[in-house]
FILUMFI-257931 format. One record per residue (C-alpha): residue in one letter; x, y, z. Coordinates in steps of 0.001 Angstrom, whole numbers, plus 500000, padded with zeros to 6 digits. Example, Ala and Ser with C-alpha at 12.3 -4.5 7.8 and 13.67 -1.06 7.14 Angstrom:
BEGIN
A512300495500507800S513670498940507140
END
This chain:
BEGIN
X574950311257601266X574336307220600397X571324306229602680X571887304262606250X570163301599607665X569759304438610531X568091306926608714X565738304728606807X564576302946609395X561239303637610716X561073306006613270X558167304022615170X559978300898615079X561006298938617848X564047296899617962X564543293446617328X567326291037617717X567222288118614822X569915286404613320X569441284983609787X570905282034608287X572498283262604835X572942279788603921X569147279019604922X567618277071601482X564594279157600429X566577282382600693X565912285346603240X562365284687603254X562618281007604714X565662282578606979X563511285455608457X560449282933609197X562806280474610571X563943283011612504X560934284701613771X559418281083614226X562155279795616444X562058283365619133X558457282707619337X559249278455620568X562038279370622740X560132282199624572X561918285041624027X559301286862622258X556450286499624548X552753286392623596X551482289623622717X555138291017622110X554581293846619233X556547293271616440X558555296001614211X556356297320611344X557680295687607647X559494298747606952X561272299228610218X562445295293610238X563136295451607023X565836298369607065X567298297051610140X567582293530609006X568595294773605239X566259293156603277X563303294021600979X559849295163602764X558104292348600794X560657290122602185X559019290640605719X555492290709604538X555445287621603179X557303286312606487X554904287464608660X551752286632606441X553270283042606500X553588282726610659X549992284748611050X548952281940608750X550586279063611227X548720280465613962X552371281912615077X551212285676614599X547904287854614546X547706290828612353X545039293171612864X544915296564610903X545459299645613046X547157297354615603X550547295913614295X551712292098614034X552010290606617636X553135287117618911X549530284908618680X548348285042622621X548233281005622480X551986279992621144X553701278860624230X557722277852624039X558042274218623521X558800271810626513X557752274678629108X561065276891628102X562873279862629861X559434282492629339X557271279971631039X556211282384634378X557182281224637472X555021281640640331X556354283905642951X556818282772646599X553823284619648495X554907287678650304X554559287557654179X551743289369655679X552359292753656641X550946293934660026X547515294233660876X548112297653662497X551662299450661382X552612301559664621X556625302214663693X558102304571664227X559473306792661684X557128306705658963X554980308931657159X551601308968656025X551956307582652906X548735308659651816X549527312374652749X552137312634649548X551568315528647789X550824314270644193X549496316500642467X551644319165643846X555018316902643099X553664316298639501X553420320010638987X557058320475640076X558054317809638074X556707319240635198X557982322815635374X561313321292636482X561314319114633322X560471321441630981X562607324242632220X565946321874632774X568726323263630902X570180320510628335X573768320122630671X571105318733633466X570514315397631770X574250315444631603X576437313497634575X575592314968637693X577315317307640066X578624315938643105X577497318684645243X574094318851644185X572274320667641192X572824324440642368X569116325135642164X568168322967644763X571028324076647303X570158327676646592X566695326754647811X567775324563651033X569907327543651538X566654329846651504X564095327154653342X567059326422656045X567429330048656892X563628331020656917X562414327801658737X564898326382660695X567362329075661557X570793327633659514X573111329927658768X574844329070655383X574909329313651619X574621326923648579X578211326725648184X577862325098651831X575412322528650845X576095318653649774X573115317238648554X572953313336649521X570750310350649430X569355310818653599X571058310853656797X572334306860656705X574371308313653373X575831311491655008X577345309142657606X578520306862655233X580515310027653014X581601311375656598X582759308348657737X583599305645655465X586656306829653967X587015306087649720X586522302404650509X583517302870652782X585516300976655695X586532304306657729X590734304836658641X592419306952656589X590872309269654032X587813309640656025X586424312980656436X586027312322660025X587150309632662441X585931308732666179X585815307638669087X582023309616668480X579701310121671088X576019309412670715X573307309590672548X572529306662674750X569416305774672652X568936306136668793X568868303944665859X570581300643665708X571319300733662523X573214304071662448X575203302412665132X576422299426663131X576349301585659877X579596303435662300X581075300161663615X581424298591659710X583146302213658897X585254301391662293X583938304170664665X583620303955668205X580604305199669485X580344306047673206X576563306604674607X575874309949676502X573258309338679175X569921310788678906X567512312922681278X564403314903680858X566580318134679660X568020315909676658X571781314179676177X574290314926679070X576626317121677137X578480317823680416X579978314106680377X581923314781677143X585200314172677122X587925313391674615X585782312566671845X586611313886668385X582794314578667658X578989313927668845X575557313062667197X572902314670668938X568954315037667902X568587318485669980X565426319593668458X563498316098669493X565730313550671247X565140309975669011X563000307799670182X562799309614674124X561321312512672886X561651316365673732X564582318955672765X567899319968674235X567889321974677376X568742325749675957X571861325685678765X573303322153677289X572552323591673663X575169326804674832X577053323888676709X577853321594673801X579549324656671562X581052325382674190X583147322105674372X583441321845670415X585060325369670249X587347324416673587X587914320812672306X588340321653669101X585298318795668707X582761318489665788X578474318507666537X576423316380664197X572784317894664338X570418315077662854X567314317448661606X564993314174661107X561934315783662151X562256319423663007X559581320802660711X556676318530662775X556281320203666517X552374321069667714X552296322853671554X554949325571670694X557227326779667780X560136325065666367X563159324603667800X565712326083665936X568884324270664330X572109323853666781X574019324980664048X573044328695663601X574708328730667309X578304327924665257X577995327206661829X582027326100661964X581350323624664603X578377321737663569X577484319865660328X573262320270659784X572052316845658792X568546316690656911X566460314791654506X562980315061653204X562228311186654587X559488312209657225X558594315445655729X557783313828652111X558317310315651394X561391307496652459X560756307243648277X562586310385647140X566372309270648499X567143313387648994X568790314543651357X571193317313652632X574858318318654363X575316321819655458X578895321788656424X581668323617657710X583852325130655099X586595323127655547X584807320067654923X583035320749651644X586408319680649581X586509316346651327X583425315663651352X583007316203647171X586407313760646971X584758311043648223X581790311510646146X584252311575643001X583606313109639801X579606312854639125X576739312022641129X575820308619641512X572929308431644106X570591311192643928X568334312130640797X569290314969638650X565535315518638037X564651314769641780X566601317528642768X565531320001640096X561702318854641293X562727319610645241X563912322703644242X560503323900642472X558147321801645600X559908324379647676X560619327309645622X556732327645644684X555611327518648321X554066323848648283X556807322862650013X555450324736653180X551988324540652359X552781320339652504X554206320848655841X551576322966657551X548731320582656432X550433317116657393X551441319013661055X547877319679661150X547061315934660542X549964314751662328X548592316540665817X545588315532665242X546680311838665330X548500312305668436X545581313937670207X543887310826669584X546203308634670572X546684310699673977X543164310929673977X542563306996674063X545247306343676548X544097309100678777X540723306903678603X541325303355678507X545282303257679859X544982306425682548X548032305050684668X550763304580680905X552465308022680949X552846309708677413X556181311624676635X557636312601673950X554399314216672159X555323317937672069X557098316452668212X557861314262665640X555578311299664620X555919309112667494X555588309119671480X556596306837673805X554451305088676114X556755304886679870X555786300952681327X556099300098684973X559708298216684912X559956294302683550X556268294416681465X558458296201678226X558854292477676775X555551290877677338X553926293935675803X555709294171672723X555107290206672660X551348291109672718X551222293623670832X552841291089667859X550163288390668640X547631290866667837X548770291918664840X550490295348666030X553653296361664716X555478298666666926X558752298761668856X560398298321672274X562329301679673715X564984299020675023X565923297958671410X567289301837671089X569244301656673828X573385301634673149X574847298174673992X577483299897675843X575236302074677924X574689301059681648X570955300746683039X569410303665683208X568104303322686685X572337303244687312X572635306872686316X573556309662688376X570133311553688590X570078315320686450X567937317638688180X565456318514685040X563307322108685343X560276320362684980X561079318595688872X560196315153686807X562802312377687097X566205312693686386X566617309205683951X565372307941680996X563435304602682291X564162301541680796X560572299871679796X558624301377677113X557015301520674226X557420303413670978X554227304364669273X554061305615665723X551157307671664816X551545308606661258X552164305265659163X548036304048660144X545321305472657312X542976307479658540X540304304934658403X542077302477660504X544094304185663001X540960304361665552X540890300292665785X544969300488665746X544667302719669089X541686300385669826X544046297056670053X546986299149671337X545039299735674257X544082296087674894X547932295269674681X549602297446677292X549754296096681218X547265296847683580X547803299528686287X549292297168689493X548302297406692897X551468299224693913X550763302049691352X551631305195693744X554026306919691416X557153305224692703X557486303264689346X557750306396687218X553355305758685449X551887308843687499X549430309201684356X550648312949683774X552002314036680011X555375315303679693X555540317779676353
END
């Protein structure tokens, strides 16, 4: 077989782009320095840019080797190149592109200074990622990755990783499915986007699902917008201290709920309004949406188990590993009703195009091999620990702010007496604290809490959701610094008024 500039190329060689100037006088030689010489002035090969050994430039360029010697002994000799054995020809440190030209660096604008003390809400430790762990996973998952997996990727997921979900789901959170079930997606803001959007992402026709959608009357802005821009109509269920107000649905096609930890409020869905919301999906014909975004993380008692092992036809389990793991690794899941999983997969079309082939194999070794669980159990440990604190240092320094929402998750919410909501959160920014106000959950469409009809909760405790608060994230601080965050928390919230006898809703107890 005649020889190919492919095969006779260097295998060590990099590549590099040069035209040459046939008609150049001097031959190839004066072409290739000319060449060379004129990458170097213009900046595109920057200083310290290894260049391709003789015999790999050679063979590419098609030329003798001692053609490219003698090119690059010339430049070294012009101060253009340095040559030293063992380590290669590279672009001289001090050649700079004529006139300041297009590699000249550019100074970036300075970033803006991040908080002094990061108390948001829904994130993780960052510290607490399980490195070495994830690197071992990695590893076996990479080595053990059948060729087809660096191939286009499935739509539904690699199977390994949904027969896993299917296994973790069932042991730890009570689903009832299997992988066939199982949509693997890039976190919860994606799910709603394949549910909802439709094949052009703006909702109508061809979407999976379609509104008017209830949600509860306080969650995330932006999955609120995310549903207006896909056209959905979202109408806010009121909340009490037994969780959303089920018993106030009406026509809607389908509701989001957070029954295992209400987001931001705090605390899970009344057992009777659990039994009460399947009941109006399987009378309505309706549709549940159970966001899962931190059921693994409860301290005082065990886990409440997923809505949808109640009716795994009526509700579709939403999770991700975004407060578990790491915001980092864009995983996360669908377990759906049968009749959905077709849809679902058309919208995604014919390959994967959002979630890491080798991410997912990784997941599915991290929990296969028990670190998975083993991750969990350790960051709940460090996660209570942080919210003892932080109950701790109110319970000292803030006696009259009650605490709710603390029994989960990685946040609590601190209840203020009514109108100091806004001048807290303003002084909690002027010193540095990053952290959020519970109105700025709150549906636009909702009506003031204080105008709801009151639910008598078991707990005796008010029937409404008040309106001033604070949420507190406990996780994002490092360990070293979270005492002086709780420190200048403290010095933020309002003092305890003269008129303090419990009427405004801060009695000082903790709600779990």
């Amino acid at each position: 077989m005649a020889e190919t500039w492919v095969n006779s190329a260097e295998r060590i060689g990099a590549d590099l782009h040069l035209e040459l100037d046939q008609a150049e006088a001097g031959g190839r030689r004066a072409a290739l320095i000319r060449a060379l010489r004129d990458a170097v002035r213009g900046g595109r090969l920057a200083p310290g840019t290894l260049l391709p050994p003789y015999r790999s430039l050679a063979a590419d360029l098609g030329v003798a080797r001692n053609t490219v010697a003698d090119a690059y002994a010339e430049l070294v000799a012009e101060g253009w190149l340095t040559a030293r054995q063992g380590s290669g020809t590279r672009v001289a440190e001090r050649t700079e592109p004529a006139g300041g030209a297009s590699r000249v660096a550019v100074k970036a604008p300075p970033r803006a200074r991040g908080p002094r003390h990061d108390l948001r809400q829904g994130k993780p430790d960052a510290s607490g990622f399980p490195r070495a762990a994830w690197l071992a996973s990695y590893r076996r998952a990479l080595q053990q990755a059948p060729n087809e997996a660096f191939g286009p990727g499935d739509p539904a997921g690699r199977a390994e990783l949904r027969e896993a979900l299917a296994e973790y789901l069932a042991r730890a959170r009570g689903v009832r499915t299997e992988p066939g079930r199982i949509v693997i997606c890039a976190g919860f803001a994606h799910a709603l986007r394949l549910l909802f959007g439709g094949p052009k992402g703006g909702g109508g026709a061809g979407a999976v699902l379609r509104g008017p959608l209830a949600v509860e009357a306080y969650g995330l802005g932006f999955h609120r917008e995310l549903l207006h821009a896909a056209g959905v109509r979202t109408v806010p269920l009121p909340l009490d201290e037994d969780g959303a107000r089920v018993g106030l649905l009406g026509r809607e096609r389908a509701v989001l709920l957070t029954p295992a930890h209400q987001f931001p409020t705090g605390g899970p869905l009344h057992p009777e309004r659990r039994a009460a919301v399947i009941d109006w999906a399987r009378a309505r014909g309706g549709l549940i949406l159970e966001d899962d975004y931190d059921g693994e993380f409860r301290y005082d008692r065990r886990p409440v188990g997923a809505l949808q092992g109640l009716d795994p036809e009526r509700v579709i389990h939403l999770g991700s590993v975004s407060k578990s793991l790491s915001p980092a690794l864009r995983l996360g899941w669908m377990v759906l009703p049968e009749r959905y999983v077709e849809p679902v997969l058309e919208l995604k079309g014919e390959r994967e195009g959002w979630t890491s082939t080798l991410d997912q194999l990784a997941l599915a070794d991290f929990l296969g091999s028990g670190s998975y669980d083993r991750h969990v159990r350790r960051m709940r440990q460090r996660y209570r620990r942080r919210r003892d604190r932080l109950v701790a240092a109110l319970a000292t320094h803030a006696p009259h702010v009650e605490v709710t929402g603390v029994a989960a998750g990685l946040h609590a919410v601190l209840r203020l007496p009514p109108g100091t909501e806004r001048s807290a959160v303003k002084a909690a920014a002027w010193r540095g604290i990053a952290l959020d106000g519970l109105a700025g959950f709150r549906h636009p469409e909702s009506r003031h809490p204080e105008s709801h009809e009151p639910a008598k909760a078991p707990s005796g405790g008010q029937g409404s959701i008040p309106l001033d608060g604070l949420v507190v994230g406990y996780a994002a601080p490092s360990e070293h610094a979270y005492g002086a965050a709780l420190e200048a928390l403290c010095q933020v919230l309002p003092p305890d008024g003269d008129d303090n006898d419990g009427s405004n809703g801060t009695t000082g107890r903790q709600i779990k």
